[in-house]
N, CA, C and O of each residue as an XYZ file, in Angstrom:
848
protein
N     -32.844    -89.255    -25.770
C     -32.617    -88.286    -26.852
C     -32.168    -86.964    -26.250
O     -32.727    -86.406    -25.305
N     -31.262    -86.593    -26.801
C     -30.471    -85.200    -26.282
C     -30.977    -83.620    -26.975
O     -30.879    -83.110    -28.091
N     -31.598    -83.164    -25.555
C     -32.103    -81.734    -26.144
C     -31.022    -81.144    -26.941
O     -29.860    -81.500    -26.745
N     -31.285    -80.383    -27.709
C     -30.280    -79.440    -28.673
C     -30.351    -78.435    -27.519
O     -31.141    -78.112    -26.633
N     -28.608    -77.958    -28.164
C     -27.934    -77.062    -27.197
C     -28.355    -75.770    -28.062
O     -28.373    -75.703    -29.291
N     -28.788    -74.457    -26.864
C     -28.635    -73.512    -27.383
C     -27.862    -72.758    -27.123
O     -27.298    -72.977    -26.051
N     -27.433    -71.570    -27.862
C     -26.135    -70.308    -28.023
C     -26.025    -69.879    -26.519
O     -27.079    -69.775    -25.892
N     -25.087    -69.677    -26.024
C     -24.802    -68.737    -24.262
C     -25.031    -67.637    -25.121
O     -24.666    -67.350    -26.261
N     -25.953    -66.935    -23.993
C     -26.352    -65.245    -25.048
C     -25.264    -64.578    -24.804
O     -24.585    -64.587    -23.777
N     -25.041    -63.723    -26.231
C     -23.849    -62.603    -26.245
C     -23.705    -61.762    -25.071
O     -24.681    -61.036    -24.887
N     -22.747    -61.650    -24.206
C     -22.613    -60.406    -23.722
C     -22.387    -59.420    -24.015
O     -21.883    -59.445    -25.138
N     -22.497    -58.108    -23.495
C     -22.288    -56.788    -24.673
C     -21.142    -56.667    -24.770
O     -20.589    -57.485    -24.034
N     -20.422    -56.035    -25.329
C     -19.056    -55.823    -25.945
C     -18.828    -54.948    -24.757
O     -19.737    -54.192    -24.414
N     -17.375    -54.984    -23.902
C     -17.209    -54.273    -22.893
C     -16.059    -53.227    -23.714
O     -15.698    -53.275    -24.890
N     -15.654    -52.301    -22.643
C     -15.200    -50.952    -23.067
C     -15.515    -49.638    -22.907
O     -16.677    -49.526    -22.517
N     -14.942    -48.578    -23.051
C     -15.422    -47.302    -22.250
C     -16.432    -46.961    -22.811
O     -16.739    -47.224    -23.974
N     -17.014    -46.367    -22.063
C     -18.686    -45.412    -22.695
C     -18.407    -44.546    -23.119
O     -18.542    -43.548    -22.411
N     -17.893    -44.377    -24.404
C     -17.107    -43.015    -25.100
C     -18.608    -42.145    -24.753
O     -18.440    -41.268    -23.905
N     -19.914    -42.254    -25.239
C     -20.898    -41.360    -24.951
C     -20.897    -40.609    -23.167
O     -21.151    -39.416    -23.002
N     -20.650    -41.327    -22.272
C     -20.551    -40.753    -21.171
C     -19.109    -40.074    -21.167
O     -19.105    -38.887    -20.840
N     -18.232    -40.491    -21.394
C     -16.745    -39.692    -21.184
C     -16.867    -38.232    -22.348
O     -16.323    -37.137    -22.202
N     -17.613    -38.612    -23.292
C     -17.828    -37.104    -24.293
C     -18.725    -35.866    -22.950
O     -18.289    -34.720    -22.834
N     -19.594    -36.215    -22.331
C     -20.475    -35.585    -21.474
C     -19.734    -35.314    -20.956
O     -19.363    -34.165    -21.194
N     -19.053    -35.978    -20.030
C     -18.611    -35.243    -18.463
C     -17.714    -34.352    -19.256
O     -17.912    -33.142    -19.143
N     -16.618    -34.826    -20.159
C     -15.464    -34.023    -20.755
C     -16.164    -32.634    -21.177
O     -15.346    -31.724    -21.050
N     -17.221    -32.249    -21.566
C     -17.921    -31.347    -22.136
C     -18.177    -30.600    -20.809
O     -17.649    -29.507    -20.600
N     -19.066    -31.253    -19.834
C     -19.459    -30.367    -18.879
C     -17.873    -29.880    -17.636
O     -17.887    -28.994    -16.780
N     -16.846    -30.704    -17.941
C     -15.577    -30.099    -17.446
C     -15.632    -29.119    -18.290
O     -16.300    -28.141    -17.955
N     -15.057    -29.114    -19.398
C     -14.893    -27.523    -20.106
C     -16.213    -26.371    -20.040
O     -15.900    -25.200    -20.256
N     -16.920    -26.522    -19.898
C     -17.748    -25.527    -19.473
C     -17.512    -25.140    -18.172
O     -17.635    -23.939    -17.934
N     -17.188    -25.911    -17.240
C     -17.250    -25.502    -15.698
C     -15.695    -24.475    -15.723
O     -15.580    -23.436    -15.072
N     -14.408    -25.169    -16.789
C     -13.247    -24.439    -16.885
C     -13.467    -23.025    -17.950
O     -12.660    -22.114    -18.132
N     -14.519    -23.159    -18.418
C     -14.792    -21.850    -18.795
C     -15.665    -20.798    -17.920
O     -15.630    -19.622    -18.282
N     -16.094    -20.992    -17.297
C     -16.971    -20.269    -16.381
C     -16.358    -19.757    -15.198
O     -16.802    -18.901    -14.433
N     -14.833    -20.652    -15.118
C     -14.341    -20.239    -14.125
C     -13.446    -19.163    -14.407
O     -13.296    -18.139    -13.740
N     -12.687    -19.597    -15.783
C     -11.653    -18.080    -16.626
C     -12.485    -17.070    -16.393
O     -12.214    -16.074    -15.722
N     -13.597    -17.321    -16.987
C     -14.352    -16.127    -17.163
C     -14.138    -15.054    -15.485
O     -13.556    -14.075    -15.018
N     -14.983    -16.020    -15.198
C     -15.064    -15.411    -13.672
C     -13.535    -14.734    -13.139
O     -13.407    -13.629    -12.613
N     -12.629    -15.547    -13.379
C     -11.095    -15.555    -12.950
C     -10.963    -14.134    -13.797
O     -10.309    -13.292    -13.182
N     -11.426    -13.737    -15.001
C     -10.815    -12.313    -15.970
C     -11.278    -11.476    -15.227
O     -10.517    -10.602    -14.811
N     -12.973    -11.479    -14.741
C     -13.581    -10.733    -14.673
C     -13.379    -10.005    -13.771
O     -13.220     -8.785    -13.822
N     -13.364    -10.934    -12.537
C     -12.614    -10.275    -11.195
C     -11.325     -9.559    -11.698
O     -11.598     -8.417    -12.071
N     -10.002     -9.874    -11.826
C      -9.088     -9.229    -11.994
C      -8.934     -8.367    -13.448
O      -7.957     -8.274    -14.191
N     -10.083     -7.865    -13.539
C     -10.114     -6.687    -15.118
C     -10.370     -5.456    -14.221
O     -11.104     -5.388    -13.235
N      -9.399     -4.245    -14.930
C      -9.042     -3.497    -14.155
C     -10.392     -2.550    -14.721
O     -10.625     -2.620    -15.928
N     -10.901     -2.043    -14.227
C     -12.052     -1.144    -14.741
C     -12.038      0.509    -15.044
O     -11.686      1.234    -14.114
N     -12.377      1.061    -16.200
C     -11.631      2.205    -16.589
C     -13.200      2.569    -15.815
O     -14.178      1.903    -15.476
N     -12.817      3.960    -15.768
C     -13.173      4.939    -14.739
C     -14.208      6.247    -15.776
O     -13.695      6.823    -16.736
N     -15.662      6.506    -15.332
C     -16.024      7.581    -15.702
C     -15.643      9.283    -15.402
O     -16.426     10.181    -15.090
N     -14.359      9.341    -15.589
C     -13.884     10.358    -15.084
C     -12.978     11.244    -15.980
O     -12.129     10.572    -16.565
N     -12.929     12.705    -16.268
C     -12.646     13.138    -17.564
C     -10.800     13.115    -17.320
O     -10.019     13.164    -16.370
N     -10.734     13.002    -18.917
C      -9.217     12.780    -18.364
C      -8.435     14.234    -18.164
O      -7.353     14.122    -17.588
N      -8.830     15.630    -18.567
C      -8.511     16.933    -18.069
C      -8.607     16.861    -16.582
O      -7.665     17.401    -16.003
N      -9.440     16.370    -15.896
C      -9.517     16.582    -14.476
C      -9.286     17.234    -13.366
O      -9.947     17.726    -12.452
N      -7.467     17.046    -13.859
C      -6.348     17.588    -12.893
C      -5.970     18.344    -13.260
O      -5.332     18.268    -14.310
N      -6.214     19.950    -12.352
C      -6.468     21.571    -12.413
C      -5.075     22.058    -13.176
O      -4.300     21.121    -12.986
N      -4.577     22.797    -13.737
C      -3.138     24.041    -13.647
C      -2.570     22.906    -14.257
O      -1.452     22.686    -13.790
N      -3.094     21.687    -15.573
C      -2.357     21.403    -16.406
C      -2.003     21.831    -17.404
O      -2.823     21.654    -18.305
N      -0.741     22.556    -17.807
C      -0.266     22.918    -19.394
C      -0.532     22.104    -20.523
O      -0.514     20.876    -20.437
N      -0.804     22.778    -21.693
C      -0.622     22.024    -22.943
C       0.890     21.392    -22.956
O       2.014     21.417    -22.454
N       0.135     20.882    -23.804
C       1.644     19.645    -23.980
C       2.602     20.644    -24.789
O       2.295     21.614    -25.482
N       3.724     20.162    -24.517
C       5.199     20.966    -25.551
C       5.705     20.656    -26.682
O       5.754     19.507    -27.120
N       6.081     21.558    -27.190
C       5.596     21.613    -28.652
C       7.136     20.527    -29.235
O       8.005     20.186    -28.433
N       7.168     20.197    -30.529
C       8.489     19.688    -30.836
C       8.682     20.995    -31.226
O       8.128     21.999    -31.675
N      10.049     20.370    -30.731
C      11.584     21.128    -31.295
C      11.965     22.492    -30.131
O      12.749     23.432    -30.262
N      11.082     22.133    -29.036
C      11.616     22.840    -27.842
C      12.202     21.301    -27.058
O      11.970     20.105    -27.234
N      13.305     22.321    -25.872
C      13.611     21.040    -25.163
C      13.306     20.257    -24.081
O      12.974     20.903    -23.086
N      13.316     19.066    -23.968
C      12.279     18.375    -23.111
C      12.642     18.767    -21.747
O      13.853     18.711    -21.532
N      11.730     19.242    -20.533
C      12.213     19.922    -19.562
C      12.308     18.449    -18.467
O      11.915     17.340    -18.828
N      12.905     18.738    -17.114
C      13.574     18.493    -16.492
C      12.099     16.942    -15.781
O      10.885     17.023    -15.969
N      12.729     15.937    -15.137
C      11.618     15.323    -14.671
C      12.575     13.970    -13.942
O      13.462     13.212    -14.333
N      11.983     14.144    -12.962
C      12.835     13.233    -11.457
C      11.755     12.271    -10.880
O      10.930     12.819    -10.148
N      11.601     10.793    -11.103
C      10.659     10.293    -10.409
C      11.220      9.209     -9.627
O      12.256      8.752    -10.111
N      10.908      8.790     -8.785
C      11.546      7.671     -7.441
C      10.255      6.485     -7.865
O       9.058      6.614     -7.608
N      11.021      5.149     -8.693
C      10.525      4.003     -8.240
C      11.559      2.748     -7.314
O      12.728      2.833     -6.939
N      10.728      1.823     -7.192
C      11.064      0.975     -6.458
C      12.077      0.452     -6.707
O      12.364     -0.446     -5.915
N      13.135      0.716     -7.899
C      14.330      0.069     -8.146
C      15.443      1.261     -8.303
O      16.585      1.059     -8.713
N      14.846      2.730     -7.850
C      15.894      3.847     -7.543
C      15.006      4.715     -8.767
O      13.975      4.453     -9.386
N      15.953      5.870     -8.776
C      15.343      7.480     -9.723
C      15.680      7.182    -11.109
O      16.769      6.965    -11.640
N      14.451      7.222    -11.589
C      14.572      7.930    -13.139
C      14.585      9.606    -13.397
O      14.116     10.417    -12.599
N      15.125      9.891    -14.483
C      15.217     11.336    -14.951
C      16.028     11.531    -15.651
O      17.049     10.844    -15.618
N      15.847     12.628    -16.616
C      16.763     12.890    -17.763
C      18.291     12.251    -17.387
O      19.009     11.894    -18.320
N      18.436     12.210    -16.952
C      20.174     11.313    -17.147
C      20.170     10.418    -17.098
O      21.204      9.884    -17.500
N      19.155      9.580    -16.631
C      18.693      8.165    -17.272
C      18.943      7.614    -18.207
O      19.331      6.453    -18.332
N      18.670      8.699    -19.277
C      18.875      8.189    -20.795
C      19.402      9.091    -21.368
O      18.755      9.341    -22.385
N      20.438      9.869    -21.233
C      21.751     10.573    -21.987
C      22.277     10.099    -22.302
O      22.759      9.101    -21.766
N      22.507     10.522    -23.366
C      22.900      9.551    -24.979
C      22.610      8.500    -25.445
O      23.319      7.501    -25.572
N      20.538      8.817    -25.998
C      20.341      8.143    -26.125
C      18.650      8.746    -26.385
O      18.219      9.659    -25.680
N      17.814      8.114    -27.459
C      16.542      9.013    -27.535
C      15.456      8.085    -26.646
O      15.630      6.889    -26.413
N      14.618      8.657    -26.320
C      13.525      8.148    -25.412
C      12.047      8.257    -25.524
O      11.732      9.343    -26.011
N      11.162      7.589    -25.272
C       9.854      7.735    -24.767
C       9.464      8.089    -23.297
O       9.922      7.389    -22.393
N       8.795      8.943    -23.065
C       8.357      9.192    -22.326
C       6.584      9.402    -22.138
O       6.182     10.531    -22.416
N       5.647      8.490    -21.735
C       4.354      8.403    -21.914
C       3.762      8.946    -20.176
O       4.321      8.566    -19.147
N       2.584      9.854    -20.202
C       2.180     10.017    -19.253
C       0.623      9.503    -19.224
O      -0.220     10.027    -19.953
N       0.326      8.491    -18.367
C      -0.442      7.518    -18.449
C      -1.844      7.885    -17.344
O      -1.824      8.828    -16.553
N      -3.131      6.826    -17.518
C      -3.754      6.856    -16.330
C      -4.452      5.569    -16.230
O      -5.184      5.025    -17.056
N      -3.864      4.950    -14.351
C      -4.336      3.561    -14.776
C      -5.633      2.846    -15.104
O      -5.785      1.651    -15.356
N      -7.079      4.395    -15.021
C      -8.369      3.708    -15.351
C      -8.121      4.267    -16.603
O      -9.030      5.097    -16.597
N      -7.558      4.423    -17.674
C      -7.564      4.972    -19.102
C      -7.952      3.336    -19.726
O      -7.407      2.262    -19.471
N      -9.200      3.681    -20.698
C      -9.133      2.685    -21.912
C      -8.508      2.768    -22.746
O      -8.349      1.680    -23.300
N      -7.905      3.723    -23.281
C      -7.106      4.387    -24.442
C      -5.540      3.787    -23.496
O      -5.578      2.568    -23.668
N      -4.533      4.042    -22.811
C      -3.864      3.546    -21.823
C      -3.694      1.982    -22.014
O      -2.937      1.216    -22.611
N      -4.473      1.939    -21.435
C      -4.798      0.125    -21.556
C      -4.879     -0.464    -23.114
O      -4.260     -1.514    -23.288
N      -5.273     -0.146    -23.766
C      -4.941     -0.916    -25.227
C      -3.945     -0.657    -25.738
O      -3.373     -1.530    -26.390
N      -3.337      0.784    -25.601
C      -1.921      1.085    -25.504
C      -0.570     -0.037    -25.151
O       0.322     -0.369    -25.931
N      -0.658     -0.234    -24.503
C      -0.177     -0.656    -23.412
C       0.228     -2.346    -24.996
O       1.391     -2.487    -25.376
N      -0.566     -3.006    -25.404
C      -0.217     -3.945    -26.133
C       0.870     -2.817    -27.559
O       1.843     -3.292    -28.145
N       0.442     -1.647    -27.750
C       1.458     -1.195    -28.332
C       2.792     -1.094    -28.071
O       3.661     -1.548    -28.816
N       2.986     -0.539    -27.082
C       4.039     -0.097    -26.750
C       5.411     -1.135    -26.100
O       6.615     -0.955    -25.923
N       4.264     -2.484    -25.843
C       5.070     -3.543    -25.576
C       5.144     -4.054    -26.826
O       4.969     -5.215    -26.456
N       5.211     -4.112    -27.517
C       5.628     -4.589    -29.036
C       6.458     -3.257    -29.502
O       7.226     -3.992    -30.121
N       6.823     -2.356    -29.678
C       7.505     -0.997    -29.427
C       8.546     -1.635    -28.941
O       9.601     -1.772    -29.561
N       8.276     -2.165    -27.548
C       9.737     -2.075    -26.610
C      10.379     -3.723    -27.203
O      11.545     -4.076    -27.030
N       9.742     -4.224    -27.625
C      10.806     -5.642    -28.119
C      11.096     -4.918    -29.200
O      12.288     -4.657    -29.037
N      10.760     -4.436    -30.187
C      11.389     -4.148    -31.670
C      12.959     -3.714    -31.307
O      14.019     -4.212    -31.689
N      12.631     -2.347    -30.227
C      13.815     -1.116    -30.203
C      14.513     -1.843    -28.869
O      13.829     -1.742    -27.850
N      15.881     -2.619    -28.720
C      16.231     -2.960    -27.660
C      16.076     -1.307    -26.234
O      15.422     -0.281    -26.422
N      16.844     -1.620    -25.086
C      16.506     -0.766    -24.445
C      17.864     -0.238    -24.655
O      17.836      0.970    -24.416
N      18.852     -0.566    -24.944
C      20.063      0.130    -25.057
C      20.200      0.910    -26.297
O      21.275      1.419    -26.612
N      18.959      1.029    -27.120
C      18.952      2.394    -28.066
C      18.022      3.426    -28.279
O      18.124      4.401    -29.024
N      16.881      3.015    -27.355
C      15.954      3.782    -27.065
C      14.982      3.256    -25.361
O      14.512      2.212    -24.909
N      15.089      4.621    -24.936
C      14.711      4.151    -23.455
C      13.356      4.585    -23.418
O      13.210      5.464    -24.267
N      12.161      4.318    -22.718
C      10.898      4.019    -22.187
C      10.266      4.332    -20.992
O      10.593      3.664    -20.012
N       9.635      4.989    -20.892
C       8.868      5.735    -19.039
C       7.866      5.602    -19.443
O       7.668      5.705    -20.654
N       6.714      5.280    -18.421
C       5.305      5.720    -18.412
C       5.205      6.432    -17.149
O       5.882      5.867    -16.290
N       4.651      7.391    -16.759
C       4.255      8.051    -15.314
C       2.812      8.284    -15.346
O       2.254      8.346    -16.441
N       2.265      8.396    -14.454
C       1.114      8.566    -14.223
C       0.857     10.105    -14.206
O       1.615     10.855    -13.592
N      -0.053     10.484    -14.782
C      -0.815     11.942    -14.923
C      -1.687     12.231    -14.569
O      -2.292     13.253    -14.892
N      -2.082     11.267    -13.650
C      -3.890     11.455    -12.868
C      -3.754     11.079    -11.752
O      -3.038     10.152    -11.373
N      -4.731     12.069    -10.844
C      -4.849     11.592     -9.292
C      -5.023     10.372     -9.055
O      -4.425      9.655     -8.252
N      -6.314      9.990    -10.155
C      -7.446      8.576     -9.658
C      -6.847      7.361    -10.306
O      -6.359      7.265    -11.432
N      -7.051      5.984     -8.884
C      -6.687      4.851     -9.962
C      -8.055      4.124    -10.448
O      -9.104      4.764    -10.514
N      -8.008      3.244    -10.663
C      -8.382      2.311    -11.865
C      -9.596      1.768    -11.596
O     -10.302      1.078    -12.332
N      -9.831      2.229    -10.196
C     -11.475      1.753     -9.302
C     -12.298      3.308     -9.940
O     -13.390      3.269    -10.507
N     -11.814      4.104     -9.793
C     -12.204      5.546     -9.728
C     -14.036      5.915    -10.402
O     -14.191      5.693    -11.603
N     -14.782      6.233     -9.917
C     -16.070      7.134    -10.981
C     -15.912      8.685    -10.491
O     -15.250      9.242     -9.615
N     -16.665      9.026    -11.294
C     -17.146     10.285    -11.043
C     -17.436     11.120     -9.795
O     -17.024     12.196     -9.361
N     -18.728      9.753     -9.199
C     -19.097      9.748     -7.542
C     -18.186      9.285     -6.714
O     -18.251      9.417     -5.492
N     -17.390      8.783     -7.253
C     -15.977      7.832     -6.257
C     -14.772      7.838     -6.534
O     -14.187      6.821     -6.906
N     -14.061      9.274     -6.364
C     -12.910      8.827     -7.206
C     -11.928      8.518     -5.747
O     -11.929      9.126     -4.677
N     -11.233      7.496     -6.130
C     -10.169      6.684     -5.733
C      -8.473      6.922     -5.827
O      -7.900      6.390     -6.779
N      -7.769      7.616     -4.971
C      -6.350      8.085     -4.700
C      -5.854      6.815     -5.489
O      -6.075      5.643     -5.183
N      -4.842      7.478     -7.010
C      -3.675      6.596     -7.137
C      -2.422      6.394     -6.028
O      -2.218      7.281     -5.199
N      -1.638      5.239     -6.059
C      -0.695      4.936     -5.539
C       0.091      4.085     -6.078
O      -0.583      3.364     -6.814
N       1.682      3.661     -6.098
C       2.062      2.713     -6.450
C       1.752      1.175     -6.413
O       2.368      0.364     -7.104
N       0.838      0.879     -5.629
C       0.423     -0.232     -5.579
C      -0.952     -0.562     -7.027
O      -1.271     -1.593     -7.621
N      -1.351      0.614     -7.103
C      -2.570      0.215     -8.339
C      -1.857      0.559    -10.056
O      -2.521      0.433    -11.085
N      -0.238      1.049    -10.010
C       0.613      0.871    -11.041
C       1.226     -0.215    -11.365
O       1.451     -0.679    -12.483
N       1.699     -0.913     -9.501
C       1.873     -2.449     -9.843
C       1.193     -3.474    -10.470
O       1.587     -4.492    -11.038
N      -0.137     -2.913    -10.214
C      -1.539     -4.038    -10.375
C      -1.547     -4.026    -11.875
O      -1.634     -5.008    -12.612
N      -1.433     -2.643    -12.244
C      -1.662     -2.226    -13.859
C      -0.514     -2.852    -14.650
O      -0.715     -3.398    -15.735
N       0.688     -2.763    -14.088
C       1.544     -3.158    -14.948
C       1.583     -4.983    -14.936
O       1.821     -5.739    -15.879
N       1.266     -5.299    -13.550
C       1.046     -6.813    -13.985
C       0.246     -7.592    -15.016
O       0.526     -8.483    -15.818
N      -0.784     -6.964    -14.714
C      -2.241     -7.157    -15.385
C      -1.983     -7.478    -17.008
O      -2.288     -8.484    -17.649
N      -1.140     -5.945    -17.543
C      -0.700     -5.593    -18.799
C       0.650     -6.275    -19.352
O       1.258     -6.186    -20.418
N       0.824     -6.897    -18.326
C       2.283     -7.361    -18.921
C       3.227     -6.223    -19.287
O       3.920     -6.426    -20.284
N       3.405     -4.816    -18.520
C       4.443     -3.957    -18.690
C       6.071     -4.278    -18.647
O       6.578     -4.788    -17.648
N       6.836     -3.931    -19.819
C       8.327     -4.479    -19.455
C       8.755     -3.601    -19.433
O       9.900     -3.994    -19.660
N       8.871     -2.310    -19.317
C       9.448     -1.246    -19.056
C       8.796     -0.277    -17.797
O       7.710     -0.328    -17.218
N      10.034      0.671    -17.646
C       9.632      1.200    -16.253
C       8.147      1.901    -16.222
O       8.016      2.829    -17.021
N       7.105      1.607    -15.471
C       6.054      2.511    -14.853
C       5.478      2.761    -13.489
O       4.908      1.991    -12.716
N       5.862      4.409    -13.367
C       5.679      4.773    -12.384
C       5.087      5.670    -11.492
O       5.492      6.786    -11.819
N       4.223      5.769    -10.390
C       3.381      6.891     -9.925
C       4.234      7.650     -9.635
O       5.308      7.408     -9.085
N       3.697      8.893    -10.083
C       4.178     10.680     -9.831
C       2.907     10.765     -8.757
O       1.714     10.630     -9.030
N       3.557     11.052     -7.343
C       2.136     11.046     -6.346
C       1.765     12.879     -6.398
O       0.667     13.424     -6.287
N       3.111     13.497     -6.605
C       2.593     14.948     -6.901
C       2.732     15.799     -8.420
O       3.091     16.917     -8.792
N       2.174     14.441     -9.077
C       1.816     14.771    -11.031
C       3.034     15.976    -11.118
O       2.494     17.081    -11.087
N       4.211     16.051    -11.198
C       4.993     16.978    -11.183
C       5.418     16.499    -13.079
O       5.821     17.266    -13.954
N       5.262     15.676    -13.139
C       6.119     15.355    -14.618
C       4.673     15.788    -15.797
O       4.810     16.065    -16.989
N       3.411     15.736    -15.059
C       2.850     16.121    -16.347
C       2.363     17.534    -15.959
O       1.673     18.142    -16.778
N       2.637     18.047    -14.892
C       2.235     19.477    -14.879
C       3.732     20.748    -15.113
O       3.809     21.971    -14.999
N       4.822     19.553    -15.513
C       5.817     20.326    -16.361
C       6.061     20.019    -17.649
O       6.452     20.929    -18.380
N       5.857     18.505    -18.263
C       5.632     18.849    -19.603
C       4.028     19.056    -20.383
O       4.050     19.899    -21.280
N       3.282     18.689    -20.248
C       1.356     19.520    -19.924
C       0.834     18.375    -20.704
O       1.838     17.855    -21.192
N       0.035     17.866    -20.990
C      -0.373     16.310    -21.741
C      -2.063     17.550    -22.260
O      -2.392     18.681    -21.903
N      -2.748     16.418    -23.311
C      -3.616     16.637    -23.856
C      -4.661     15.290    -23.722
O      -4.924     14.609    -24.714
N      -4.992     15.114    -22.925
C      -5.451     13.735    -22.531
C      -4.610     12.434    -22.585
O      -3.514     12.436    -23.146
N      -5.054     11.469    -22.078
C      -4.288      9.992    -22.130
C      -4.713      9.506    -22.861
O      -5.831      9.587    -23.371
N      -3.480      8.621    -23.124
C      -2.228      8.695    -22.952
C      -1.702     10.058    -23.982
O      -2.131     10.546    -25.027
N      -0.545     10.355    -23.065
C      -0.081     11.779    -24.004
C       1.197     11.239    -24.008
O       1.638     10.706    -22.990
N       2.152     11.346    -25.514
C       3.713     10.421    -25.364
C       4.323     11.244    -26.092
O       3.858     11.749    -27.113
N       5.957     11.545    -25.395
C       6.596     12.316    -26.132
C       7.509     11.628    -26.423
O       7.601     10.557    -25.824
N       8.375     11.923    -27.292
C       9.707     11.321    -28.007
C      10.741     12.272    -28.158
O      10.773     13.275    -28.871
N      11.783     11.699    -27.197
C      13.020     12.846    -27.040
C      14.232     12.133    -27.553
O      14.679     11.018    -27.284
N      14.690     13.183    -28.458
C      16.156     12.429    -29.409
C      17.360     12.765    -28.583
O      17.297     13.767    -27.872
N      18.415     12.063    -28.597
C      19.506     12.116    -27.801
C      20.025     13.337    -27.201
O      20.604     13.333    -26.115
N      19.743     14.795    -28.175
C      20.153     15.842    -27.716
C      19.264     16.470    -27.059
O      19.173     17.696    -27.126
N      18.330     15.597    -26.193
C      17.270     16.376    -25.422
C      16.218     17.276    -25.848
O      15.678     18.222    -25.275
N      16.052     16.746    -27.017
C      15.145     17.508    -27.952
C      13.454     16.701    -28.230
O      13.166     15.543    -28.534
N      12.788     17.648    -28.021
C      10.963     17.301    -28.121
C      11.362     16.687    -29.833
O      12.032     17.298    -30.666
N      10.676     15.233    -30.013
C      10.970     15.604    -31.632
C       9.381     14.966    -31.995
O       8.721     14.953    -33.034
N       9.176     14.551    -30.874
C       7.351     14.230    -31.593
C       6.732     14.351    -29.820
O       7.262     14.032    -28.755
N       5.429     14.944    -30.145
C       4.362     15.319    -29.263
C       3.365     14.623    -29.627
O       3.214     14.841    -30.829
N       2.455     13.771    -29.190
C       1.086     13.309    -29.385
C       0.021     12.706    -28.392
O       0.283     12.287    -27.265
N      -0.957     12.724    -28.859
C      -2.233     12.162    -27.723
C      -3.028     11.076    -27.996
O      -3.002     11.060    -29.227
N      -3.906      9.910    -27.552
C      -4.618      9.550    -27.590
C      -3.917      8.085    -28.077
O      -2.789      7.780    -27.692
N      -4.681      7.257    -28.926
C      -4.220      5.751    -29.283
C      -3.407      5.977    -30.771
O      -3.521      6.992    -31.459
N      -2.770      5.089    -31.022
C      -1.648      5.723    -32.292
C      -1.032      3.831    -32.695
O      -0.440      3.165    -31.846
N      -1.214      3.532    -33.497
C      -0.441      2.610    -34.409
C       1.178      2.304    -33.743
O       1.949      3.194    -33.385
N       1.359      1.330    -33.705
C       3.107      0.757    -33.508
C       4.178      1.429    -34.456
O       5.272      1.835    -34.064
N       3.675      1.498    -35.870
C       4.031      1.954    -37.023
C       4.795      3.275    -36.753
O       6.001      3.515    -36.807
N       3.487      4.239    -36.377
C       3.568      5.413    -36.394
C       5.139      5.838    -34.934
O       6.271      6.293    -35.098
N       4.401      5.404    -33.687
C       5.330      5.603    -33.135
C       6.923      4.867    -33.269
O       7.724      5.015    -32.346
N       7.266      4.109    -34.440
C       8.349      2.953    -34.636
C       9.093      3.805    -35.483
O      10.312      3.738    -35.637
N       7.995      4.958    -36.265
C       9.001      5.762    -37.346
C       9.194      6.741    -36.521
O      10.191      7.317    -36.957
N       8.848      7.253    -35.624
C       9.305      8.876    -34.856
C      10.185      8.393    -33.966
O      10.881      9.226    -33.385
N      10.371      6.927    -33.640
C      11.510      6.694    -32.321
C      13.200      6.724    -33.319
O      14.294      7.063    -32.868
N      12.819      6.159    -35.012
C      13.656      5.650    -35.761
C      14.278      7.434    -36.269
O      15.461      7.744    -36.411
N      13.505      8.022    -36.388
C      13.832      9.484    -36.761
C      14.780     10.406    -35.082
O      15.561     11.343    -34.915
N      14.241      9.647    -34.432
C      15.243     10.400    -33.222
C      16.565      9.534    -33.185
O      17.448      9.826    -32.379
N      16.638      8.979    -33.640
C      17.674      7.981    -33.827
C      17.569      6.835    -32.917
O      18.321      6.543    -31.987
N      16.535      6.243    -33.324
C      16.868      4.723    -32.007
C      17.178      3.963    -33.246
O      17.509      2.779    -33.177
């Protein structure tokens, strides 16, 4: 008499361990977040406890409707200065690279510079402060072109910015803290003066009134 056959036991259903591939995939993105992080943190440029008057025998800023005075600066791709942009209205911003005000700027004015091509309105930032972007109170730190490079990378700058190593451009037109930005219409004329953080808007209608 023939024993009855029993069932070959099921094997488990083979296939990926979606529960283990959810884990590791999870603890990858955490490890790739920890590392951005780390990756921002290091290269975030750090604004500076340091007043932005600072720098001694600075003039008030100039008034509109006087004319914008004379200003010669040497970067790495040759001289800017008023004949730069003859015939033709301009910005001119005097900057500092530990400025927080500066630095959020900085997403303005690059949205500024795509609106207005550069062939109808031209663009400077110079530096107006000794200290760069390491700088405190207890430590202040010599700007140089190398911590304008850093700044402008950092910021994604598309227009020219450049260290004044002997602040000659803001101790001839005089700023009121940073960022201080003037707007000069084709005939070399002050036609807007201002300080501090300011709307795209605002500066999009005073570039459009100088005629860009």
């Amino acid at each position: 008499m023939k024993k009855p056959q029993t069932a070959a036991p099921k094997r488990a259903a083979t296939g990926p361990p979606w529960r283990t591939i959810a884990s590791l995939a999870a603890g990858v993105l955490v490890i790739i977040a920890i590392a951005v992080y780390a990756w921002s943190q290091m290269h975030k440029l750090p604004s500076a406890a340091v007043a932005p008057n600072a720098v001694p025998s600075v003039p008030p800023m100039r008034k509109v409707g006087t004319p914008a005075p004379v200003f010669d600066v040497q970067t790495p791709l040759g001289p800017i200065n008023n004949a730069t942009f003859a015939g033709k209205p301009y910005m001119l911003e005097l900057f500092a690279t530990w400025c927080p005000h500066c630095q959020r700027m900085t997403a303005v004015l690059k949205s500024l510079r795509a609106t207005i091509p550069e062939a109808r309105f031209g663009m400077v930032s110079i530096t107006g402060s000794p200290y760069a972007a390491g700088s405190t109170e207890g430590n202040p730190i010599p700007e140089n072109q190398d911590d304008v490079n850093q700044f402008d990378k950092y910021f994604g700058i598309t227009w020219p910015s450049v260290f004044d190593p002997d602040l000659k451009t803001a101790t001839t037109w005089g700023l009121d803290g940073f960022p201080t930005i003037y707007i000069v219409n084709a005939k070399g004329t002050i036609v807007f003066a201002g300080s501090g953080e300011m709307p795209e808007s605002r500066l999009l209608s005073e570039a459009r009134k100088a005629g860009a």
